[in-house]
Backbone bond lengths (Angstrom), bond angles and torsions (degrees), N, CA, C in turn:
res aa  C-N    CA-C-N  psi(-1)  N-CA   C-N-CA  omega(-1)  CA-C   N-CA-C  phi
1 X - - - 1.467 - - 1.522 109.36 -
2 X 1.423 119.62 143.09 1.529 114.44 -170.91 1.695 99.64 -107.28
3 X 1.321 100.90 -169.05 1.448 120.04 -164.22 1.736 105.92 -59.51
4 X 1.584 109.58 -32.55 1.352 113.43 152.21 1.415 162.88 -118.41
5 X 1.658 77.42 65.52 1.330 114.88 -172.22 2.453 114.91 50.43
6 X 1.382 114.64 32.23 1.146 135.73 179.85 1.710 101.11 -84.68
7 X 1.540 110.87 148.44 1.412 99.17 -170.49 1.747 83.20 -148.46
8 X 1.340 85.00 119.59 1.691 86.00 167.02 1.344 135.69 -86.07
9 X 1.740 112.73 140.62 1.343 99.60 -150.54 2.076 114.40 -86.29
10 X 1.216 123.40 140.37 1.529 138.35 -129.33 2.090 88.09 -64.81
11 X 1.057 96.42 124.02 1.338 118.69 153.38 1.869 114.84 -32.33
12 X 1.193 145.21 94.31 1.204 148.91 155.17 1.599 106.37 114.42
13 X 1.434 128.73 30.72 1.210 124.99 -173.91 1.357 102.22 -93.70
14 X 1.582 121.16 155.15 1.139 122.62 152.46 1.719 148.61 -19.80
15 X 1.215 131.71 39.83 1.911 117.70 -151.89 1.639 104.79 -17.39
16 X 1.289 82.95 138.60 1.817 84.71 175.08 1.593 88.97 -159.42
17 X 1.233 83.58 -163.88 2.108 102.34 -159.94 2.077 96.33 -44.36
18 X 1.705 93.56 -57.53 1.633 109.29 -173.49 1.162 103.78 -69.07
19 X 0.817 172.99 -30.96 1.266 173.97 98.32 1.478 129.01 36.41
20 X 1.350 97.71 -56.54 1.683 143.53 179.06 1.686 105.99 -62.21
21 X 1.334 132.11 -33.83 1.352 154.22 178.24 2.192 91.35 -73.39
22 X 0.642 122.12 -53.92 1.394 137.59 -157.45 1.526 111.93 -102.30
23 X 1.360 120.71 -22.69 1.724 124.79 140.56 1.358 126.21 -57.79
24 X 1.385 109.76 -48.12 1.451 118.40 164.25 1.127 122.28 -56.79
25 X 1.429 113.77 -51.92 1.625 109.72 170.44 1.626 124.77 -54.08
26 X 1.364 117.35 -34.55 1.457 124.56 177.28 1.003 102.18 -76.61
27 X 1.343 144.90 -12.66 1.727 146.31 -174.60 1.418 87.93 -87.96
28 X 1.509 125.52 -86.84 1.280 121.30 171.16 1.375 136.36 -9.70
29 X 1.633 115.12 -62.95 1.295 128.33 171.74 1.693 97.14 -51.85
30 X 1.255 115.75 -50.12 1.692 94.33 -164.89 1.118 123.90 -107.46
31 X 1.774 111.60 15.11 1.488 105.15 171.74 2.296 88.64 -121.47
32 X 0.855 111.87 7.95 1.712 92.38 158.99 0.806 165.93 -63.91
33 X 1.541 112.49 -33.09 1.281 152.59 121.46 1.539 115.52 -28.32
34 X 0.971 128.52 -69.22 1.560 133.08 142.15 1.071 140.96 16.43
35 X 1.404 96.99 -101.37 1.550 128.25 149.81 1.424 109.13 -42.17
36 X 1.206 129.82 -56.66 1.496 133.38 -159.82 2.336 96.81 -60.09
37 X 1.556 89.96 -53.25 1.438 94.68 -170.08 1.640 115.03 -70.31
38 X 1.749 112.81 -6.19 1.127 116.84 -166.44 1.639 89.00 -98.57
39 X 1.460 149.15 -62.41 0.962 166.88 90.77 2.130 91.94 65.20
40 X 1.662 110.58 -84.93 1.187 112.46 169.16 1.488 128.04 -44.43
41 X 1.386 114.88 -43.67 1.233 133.68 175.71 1.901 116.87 -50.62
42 X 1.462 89.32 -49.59 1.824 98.64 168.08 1.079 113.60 -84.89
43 X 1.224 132.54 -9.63 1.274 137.54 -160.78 1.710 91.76 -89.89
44 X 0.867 123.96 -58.23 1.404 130.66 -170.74 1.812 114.95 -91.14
45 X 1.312 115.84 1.41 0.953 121.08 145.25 1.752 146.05 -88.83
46 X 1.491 88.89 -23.66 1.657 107.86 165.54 1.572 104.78 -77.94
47 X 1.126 129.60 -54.83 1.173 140.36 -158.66 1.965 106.60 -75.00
48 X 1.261 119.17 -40.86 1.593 110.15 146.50 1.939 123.66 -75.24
49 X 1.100 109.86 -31.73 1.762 99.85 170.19 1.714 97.09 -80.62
50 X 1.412 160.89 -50.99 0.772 127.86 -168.51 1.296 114.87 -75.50
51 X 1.556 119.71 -6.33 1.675 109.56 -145.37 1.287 145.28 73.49
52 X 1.509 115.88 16.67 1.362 127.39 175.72 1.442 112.81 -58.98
53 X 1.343 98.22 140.34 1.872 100.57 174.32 1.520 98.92 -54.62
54 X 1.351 99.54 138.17 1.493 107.29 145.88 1.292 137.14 -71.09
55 X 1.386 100.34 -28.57 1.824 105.89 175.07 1.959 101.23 -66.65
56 X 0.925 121.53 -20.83 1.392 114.43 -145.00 1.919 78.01 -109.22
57 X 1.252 122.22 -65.45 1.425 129.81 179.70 1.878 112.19 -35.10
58 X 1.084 95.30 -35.74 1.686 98.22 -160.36 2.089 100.59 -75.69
59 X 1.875 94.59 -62.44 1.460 59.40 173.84 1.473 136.37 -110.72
60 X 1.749 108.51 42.85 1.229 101.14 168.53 2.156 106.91 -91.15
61 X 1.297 96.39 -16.32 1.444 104.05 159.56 1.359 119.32 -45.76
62 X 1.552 119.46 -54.26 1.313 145.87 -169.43 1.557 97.18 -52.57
63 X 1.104 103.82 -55.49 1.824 127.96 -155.07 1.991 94.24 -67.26
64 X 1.417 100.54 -48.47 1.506 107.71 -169.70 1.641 98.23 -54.44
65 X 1.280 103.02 -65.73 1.830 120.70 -173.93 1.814 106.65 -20.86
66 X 1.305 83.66 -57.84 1.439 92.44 -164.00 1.438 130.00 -71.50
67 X 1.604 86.97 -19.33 1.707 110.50 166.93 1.607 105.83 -49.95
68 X 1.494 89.49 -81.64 1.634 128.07 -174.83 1.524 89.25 -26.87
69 X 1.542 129.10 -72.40 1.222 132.13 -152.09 1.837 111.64 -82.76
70 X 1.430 99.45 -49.45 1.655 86.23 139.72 1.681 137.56 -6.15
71 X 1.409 84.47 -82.54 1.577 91.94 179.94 1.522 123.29 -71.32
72 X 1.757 111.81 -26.73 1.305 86.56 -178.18 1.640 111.04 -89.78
73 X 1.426 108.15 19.35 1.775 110.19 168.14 1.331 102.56 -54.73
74 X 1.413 122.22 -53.37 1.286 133.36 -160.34 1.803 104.24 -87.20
75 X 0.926 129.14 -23.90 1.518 127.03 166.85 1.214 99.64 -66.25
76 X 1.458 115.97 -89.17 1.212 121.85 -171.93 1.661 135.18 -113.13
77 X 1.778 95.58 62.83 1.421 95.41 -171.13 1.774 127.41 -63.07
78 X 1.128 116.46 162.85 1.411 118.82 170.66 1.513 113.87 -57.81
79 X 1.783 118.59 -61.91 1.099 157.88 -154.09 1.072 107.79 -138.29
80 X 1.275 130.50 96.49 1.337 127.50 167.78 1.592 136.85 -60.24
81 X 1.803 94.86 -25.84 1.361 108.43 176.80 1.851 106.24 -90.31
82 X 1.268 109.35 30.69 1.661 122.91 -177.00 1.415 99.02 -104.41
83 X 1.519 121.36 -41.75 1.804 101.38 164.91 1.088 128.36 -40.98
84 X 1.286 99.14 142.27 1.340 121.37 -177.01 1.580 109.55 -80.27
85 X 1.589 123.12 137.96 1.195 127.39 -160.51 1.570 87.94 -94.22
86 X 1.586 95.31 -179.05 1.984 107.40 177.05 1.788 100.00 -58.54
87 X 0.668 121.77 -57.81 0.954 148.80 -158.99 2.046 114.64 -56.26
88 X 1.324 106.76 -55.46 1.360 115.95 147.03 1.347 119.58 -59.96
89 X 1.417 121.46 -50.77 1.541 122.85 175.40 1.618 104.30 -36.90
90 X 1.390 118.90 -45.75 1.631 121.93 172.67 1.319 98.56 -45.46
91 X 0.735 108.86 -71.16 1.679 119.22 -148.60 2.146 103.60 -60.46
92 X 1.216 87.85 -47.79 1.569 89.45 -171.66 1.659 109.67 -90.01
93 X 1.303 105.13 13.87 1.775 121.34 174.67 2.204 90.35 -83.09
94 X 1.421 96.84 -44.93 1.446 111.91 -147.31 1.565 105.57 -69.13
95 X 1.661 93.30 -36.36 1.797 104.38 -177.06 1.682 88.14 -89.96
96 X 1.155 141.39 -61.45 1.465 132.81 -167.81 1.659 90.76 -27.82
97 X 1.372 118.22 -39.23 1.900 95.57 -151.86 1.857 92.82 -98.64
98 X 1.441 117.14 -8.80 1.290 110.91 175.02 1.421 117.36 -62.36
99 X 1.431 98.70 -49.10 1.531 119.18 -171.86 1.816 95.64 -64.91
100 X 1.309 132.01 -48.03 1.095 119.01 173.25 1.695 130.76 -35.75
101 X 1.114 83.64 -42.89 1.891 110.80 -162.58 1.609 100.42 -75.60
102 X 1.754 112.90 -34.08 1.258 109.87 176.01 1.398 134.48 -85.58
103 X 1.504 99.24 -24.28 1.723 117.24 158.76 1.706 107.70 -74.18
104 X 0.762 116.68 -30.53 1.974 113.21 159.42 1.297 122.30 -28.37
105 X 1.904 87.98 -60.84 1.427 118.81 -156.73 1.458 108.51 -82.21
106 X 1.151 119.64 -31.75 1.285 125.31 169.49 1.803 116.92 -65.36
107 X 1.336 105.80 -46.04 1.413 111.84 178.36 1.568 106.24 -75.98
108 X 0.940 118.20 22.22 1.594 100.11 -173.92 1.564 79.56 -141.92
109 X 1.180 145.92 -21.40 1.644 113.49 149.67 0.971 127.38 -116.83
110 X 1.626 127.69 28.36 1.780 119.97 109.80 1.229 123.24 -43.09
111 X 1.406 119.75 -56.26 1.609 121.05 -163.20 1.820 97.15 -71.49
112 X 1.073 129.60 -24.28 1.211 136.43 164.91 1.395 126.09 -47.35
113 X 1.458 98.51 -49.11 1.692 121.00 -165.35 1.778 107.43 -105.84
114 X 1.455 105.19 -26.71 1.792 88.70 177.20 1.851 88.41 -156.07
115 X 1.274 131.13 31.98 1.256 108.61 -176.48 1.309 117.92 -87.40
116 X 1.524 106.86 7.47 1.800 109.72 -177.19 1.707 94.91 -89.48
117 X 1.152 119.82 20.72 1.425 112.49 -170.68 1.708 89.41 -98.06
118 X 1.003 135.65 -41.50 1.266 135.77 -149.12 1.162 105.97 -76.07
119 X 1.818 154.34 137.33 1.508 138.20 -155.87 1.569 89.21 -88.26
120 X 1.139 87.36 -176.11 1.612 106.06 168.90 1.349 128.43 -79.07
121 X 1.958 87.02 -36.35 1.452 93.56 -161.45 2.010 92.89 -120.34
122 X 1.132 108.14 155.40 2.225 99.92 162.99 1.624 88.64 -62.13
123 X 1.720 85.30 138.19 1.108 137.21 142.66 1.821 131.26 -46.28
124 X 1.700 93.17 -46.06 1.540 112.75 169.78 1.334 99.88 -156.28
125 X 1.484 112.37 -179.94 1.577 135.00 -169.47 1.676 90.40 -44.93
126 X 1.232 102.15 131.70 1.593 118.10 -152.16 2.211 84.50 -75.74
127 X 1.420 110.85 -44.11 1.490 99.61 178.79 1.328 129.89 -81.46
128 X 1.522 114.48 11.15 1.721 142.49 146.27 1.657 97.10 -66.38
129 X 1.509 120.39 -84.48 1.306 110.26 -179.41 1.105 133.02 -58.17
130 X 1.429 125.50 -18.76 1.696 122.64 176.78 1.457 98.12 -65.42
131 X 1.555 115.01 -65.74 1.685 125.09 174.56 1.790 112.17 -21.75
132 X 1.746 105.66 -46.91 1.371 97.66 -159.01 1.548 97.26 -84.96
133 X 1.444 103.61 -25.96 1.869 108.23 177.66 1.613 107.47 -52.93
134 X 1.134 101.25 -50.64 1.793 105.04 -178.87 1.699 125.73 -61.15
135 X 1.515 103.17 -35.40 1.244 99.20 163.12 1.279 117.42 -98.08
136 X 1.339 132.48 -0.71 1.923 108.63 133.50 1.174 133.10 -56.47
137 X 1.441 107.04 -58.34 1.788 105.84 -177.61 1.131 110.39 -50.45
138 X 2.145 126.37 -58.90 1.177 116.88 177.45 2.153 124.66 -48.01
139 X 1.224 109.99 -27.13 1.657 90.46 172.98 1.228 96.18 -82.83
140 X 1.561 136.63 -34.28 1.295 116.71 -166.41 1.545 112.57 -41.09
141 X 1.696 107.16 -66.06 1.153 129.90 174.26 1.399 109.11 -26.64
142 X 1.812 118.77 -76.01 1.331 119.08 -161.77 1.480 115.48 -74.01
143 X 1.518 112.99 18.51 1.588 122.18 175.72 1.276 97.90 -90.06
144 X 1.525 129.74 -44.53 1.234 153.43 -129.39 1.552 93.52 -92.33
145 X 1.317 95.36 -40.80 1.788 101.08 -155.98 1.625 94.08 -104.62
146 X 0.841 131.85 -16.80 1.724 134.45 175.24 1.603 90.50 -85.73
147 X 0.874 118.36 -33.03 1.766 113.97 -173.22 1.367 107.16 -61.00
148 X 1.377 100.24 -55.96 1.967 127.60 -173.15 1.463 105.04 -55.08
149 X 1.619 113.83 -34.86 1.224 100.49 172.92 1.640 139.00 -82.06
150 X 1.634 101.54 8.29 0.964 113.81 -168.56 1.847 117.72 -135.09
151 X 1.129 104.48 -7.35 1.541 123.51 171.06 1.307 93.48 -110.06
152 X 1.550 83.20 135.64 1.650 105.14 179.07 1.358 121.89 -82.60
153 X 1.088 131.69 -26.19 1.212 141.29 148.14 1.765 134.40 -27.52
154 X 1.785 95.78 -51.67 1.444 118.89 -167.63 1.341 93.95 -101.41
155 X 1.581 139.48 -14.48 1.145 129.82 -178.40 1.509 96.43 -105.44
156 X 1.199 142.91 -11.63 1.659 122.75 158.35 1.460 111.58 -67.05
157 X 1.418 135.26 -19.61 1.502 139.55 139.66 1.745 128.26 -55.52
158 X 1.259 106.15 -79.52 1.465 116.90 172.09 1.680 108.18 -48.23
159 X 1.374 121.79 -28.18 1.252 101.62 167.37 1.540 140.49 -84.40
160 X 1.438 108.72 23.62 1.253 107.06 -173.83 1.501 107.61 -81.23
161 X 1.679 99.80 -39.80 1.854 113.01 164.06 1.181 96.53 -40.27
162 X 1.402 156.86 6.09 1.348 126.30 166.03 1.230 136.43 -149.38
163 X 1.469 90.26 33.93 1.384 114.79 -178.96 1.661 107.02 -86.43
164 X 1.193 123.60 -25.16 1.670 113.88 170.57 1.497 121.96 -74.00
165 X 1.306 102.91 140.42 1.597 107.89 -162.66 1.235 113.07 -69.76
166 X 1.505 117.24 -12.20 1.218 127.84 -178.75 1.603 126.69 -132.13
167 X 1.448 100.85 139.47 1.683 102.01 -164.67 1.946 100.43 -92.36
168 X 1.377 117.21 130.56 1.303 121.05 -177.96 1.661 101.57 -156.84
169 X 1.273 118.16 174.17 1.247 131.84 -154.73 1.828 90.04 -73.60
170 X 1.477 102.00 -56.64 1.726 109.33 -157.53 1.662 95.95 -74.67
171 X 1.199 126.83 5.35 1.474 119.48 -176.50 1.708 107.68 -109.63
172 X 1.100 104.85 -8.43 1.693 117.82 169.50 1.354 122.54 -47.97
173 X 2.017 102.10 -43.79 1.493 100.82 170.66 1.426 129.76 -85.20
174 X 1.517 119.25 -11.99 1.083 143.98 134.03 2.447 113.52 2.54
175 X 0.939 88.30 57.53 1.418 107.71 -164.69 1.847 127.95 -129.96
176 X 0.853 108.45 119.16 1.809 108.26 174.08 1.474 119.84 -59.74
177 X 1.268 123.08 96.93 1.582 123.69 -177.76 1.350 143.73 -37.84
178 X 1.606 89.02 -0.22 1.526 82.82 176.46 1.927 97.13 -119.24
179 X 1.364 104.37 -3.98 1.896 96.56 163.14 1.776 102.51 -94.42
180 X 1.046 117.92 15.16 1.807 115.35 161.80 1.481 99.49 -90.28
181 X 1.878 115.43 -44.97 1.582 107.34 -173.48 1.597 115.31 -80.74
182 X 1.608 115.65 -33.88 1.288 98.16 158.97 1.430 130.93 -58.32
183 X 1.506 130.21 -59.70 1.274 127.20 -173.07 1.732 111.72 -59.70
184 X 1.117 89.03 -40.45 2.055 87.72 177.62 1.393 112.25 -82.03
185 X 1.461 113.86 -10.50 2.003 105.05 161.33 1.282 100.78 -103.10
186 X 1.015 157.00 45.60 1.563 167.98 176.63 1.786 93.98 -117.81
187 X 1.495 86.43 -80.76 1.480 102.95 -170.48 1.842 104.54 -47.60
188 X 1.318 108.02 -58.32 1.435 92.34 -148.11 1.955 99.63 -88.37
189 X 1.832 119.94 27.38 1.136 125.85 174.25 1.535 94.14 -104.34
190 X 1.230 128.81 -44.82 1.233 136.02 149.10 1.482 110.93 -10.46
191 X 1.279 129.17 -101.55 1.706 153.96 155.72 1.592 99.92 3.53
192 X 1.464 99.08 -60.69 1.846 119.10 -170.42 1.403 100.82 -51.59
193 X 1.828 95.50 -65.56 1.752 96.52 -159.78 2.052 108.69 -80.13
194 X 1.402 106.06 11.41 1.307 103.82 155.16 1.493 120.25 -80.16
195 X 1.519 120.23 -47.18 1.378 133.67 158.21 1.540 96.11 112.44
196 X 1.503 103.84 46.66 1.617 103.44 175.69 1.496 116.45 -92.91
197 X 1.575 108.33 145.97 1.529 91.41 -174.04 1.691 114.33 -79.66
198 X 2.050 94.35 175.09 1.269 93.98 -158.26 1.876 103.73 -75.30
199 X 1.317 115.30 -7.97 2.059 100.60 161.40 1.045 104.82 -75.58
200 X 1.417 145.14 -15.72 1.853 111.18 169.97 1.418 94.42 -97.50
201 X 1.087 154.75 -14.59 1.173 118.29 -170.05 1.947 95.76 -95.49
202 X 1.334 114.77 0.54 1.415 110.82 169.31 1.809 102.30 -94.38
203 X 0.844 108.12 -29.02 2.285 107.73 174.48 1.426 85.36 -74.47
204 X 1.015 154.41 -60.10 1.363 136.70 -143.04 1.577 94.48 -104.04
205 X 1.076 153.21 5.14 0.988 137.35 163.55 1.815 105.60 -99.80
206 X 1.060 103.64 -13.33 1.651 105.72 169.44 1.623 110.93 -66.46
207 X 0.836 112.42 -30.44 1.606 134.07 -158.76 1.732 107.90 -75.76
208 X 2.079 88.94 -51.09 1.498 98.93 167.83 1.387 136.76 -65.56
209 X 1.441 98.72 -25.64 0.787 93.88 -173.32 1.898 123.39 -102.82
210 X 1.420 107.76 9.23 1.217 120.63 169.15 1.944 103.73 -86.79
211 X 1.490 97.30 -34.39 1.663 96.74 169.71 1.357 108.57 -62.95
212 X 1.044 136.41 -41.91 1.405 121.47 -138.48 2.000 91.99 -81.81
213 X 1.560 96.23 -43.85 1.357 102.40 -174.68 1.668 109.67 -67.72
214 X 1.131 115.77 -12.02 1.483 110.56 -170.84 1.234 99.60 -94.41
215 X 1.358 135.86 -51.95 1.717 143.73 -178.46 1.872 97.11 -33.75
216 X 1.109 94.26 -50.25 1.810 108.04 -172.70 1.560 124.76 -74.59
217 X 1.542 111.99 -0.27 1.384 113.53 -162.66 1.369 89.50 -97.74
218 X 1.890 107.34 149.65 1.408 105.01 154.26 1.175 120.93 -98.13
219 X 1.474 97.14 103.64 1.699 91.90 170.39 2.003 89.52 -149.09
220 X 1.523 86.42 151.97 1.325 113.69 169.45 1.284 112.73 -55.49
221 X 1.383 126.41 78.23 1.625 113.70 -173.16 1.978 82.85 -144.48
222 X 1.515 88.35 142.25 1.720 98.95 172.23 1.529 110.33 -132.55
223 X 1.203 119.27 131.41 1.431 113.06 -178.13 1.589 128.87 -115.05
224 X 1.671 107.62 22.50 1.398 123.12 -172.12 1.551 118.71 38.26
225 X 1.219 100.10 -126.80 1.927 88.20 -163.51 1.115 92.02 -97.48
226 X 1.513 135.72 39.94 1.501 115.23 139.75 1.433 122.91 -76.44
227 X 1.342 106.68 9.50 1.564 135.39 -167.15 1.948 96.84 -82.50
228 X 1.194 114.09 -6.84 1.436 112.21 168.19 1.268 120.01 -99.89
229 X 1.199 94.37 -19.85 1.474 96.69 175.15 1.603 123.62 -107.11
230 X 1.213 118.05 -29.26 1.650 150.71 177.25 1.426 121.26 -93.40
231 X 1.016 141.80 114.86 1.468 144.17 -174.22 1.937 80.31 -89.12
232 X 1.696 76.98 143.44 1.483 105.09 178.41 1.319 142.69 -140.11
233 X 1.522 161.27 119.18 1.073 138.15 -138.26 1.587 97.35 -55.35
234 X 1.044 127.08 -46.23 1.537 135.97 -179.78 1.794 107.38 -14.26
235 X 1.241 93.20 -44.02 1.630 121.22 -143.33 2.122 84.39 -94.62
236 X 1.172 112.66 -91.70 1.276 129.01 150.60 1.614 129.51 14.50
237 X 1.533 98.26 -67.46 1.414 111.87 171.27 1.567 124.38 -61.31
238 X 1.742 107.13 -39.07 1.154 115.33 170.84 1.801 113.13 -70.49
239 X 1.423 111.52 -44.95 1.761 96.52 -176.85 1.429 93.45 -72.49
240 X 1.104 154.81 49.18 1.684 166.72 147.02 1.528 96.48 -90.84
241 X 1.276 91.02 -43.68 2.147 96.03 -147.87 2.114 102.26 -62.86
242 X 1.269 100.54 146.94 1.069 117.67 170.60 1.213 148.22 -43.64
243 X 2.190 85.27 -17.19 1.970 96.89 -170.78 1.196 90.38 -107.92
244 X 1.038 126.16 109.79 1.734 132.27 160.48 1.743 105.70 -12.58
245 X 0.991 115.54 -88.92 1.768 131.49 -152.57 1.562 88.96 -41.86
246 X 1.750 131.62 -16.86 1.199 100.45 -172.94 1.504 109.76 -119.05
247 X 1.676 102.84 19.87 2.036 101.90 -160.01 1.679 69.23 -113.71
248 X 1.141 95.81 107.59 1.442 126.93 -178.81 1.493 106.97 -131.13
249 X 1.612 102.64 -164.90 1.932 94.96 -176.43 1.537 131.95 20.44
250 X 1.816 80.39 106.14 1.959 92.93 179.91 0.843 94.01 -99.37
251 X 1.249 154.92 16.48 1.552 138.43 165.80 1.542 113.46 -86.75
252 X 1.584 109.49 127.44 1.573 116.44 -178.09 1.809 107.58 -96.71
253 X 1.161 88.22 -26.86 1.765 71.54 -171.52 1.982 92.87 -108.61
254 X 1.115 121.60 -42.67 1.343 110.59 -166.23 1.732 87.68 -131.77
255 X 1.948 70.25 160.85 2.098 99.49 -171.35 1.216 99.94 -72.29
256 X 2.075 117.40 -51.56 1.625 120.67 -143.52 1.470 102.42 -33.13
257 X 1.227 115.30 -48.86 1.751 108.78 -144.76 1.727 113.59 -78.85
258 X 1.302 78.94 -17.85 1.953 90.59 -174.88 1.929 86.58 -80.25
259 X 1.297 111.52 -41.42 1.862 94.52 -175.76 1.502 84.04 -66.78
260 X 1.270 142.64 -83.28 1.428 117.13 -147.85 1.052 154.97 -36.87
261 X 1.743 88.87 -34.43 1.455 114.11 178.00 1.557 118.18 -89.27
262 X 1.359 114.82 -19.16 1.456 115.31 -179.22 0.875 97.11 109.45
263 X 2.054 161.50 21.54 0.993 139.31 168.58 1.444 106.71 -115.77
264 X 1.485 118.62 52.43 1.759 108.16 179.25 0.932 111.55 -71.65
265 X 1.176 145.05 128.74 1.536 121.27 160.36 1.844 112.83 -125.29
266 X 1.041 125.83 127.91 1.264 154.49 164.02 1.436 161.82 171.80
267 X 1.459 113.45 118.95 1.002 141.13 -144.75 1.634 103.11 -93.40
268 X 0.915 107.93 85.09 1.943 98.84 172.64 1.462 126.36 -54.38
269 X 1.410 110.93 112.54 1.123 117.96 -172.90 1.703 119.64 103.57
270 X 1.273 132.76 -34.60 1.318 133.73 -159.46 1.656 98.69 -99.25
271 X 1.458 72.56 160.89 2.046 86.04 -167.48 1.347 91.43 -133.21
272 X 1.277 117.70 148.43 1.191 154.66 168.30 1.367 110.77 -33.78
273 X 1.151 161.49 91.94 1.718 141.08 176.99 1.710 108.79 -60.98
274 X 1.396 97.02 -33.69 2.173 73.02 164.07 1.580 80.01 179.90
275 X 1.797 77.46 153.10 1.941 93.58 -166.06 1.822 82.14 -104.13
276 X 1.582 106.93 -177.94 1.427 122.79 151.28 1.949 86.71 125.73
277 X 1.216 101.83 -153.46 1.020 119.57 158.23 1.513 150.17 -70.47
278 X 1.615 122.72 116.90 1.337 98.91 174.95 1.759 145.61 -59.60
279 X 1.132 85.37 -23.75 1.700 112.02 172.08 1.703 111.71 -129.21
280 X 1.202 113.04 82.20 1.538 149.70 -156.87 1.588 82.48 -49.31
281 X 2.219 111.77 -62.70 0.936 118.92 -110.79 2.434 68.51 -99.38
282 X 1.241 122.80 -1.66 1.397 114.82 161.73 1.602 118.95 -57.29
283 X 1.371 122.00 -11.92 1.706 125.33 -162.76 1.434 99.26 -124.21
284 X 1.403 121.79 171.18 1.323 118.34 176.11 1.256 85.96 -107.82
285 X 1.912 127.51 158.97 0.915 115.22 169.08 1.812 125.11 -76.94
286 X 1.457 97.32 157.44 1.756 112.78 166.62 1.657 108.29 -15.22
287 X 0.674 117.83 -70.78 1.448 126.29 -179.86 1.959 119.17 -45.89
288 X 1.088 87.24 -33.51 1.526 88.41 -173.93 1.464 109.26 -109.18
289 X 1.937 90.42 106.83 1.348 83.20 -161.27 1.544 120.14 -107.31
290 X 1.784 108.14 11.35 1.407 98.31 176.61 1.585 99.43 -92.89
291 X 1.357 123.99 -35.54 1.456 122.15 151.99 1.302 107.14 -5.22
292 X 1.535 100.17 -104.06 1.682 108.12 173.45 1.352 120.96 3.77
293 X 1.633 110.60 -99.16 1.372 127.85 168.66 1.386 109.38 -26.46
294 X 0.970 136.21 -49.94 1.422 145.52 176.42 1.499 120.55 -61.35
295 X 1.439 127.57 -20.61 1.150 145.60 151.87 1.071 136.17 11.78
296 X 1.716 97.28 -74.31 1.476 110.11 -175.66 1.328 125.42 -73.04
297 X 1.314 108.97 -28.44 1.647 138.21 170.83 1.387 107.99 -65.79
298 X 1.712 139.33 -21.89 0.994 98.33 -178.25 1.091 138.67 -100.39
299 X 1.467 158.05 -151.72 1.292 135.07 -164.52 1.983 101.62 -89.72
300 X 1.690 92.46 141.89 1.557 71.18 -156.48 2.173 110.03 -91.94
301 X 0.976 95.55 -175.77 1.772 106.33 -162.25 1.800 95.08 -125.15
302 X 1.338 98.50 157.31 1.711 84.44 158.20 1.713 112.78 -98.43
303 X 1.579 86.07 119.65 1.652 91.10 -176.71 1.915 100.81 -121.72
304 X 1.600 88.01 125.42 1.478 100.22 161.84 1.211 162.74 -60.50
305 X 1.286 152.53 105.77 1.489 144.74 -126.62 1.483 113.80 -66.88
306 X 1.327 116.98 165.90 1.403 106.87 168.67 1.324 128.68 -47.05
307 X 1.114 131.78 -179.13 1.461 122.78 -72.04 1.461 123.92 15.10
């Protein structure tokens, strides 16, 4: 039996009725991940060979993800006591559509300010440029968010993401609106002033955005040493966790930058003893959300990083 209370079922038994509950789950666990990356992969390949809008493709993509990962909370959660009650569902319904509104807002004054930079058409083999699109945005990003954790300024914002005690798919968007418009006008001025076209930075933003939601899901899924290359809830749950020395790795969609920079972090097998905040009473809670927003403005305290 492990640390949460999970009991694996006995090596050489008969399949029978009980049994059958716990095949499925090991099918699940190791084709989800999978599926999820195979899923993006067509997704963004139908949608440039047929010509599907991107505005219209991206977030009914969004919508699918969250389904998919949704559900396998409840198949195969990590933590069962990590669902989200009715009650949070409010709350993280309210920031899901904030955080929307602020990644909008960000993309619409980049595309304002430099989006005629980007061609029309690739430059080169469009999965050369999506690749190179992804590893810009992703360091942009994990500069952004390693920064936040360490400027005091950007972490009385960036820390509102981490004020819930618990890491789950619908608590991902769970975010202060103006670190959705900085990091997503960073990133996607980044993209611009590379001059990548707009199908890789739409293939590689498909990609992100199945990472970002997957790093965050609870579900029982392990992906071994693709964990150097792949950000993973594995990875995820711990920069959640409470003890500093181990909420390491800011990278959500990819490892490289956390190996380069010195922030890898992962531990095979170990779980977090409790995510959120170390000093609870530094954040307003989840729920209170003009608080929140109000944040940065107020007079400040010394408040401690995640955990």
């Amino acid at each position: 039996m492990d640390a949460y209370g999970r009991q694996p079922s006995g090596a050489g038994d008969e399949p029978g009725p009980a049994s059958r509950p716990f095949r499925r789950e090991a099918v699940l666990r190791t084709a989800a991940y999978p599926f999820l990356l195979a899923a993006t992969v067509a997704t963004a390949v139908a949608a440039l060979t047929l010509g599907w809008d991107p505005a219209l493709v991206s977030p009914l993509f969004l919508m699918g993800v969250l389904l998919y990962l949704t559900g396998l909370e409840r198949l195969i959660p990590f933590e069962p006591s990590w669902h989200p009650s009715r009650k949070e569902w409010g709350w993280y319904g309210t920031y899901f559509l904030l955080t929307m509104g602020g990644s909008a807002f960000a993309q619409a004054l980049v595309t304002l300010g430099v989006g005629a930079l980007a061609p029309s058409q690739p430059t080169a083999a469009l999965w050369i440029e999506a690749l190179a699109a992804l590893l810009t945005g992703s360091l942009a990003g994990y500069l952004l968010h390693r920064i936040s954790h360490t400027n005091a300024l950007l972490w009385r914002v960036h820390g509102v993401h981490h004020v819930p005690r618990k890491v789950n798919v619908a608590n991902n968007g769970v975010n202060h609106v103006l670190d959705i418009v900085v990091v997503q006008g960073c990133v996607q001025l980044a993209l611009a002033l590379c001059g990548f076209s707009r199908e890789a930075v739409f293939a590689a933003g498909l990609f992100v955005t199945a990472q970002g939601y997957f790093v965050h899901a609870n579900i029982d899924v392990r992906i071994g040493r693709l964990n150097h290359l792949l950000a993973s809830p594995e990875q995820h749950r711990l920069h959640h966790s409470t003890v500093l020395p181990e909420a390491g790795h800011f990278g959500s969609d990819l490892s490289v930058w956390d190996h380069l920079f010195g922030s890898y972090t992962w531990r095979p097998g170990r779980a977090p003893a409790a995510v959120g905040l170390g000093d609870p009473a530094s954040f307003p809670g989840t729920g209170e959300f003009l608080a929140s927003l109000l944040h940065p403005l107020r007079p400040r305290r010394r408040e401690t990083g995640p955990g």
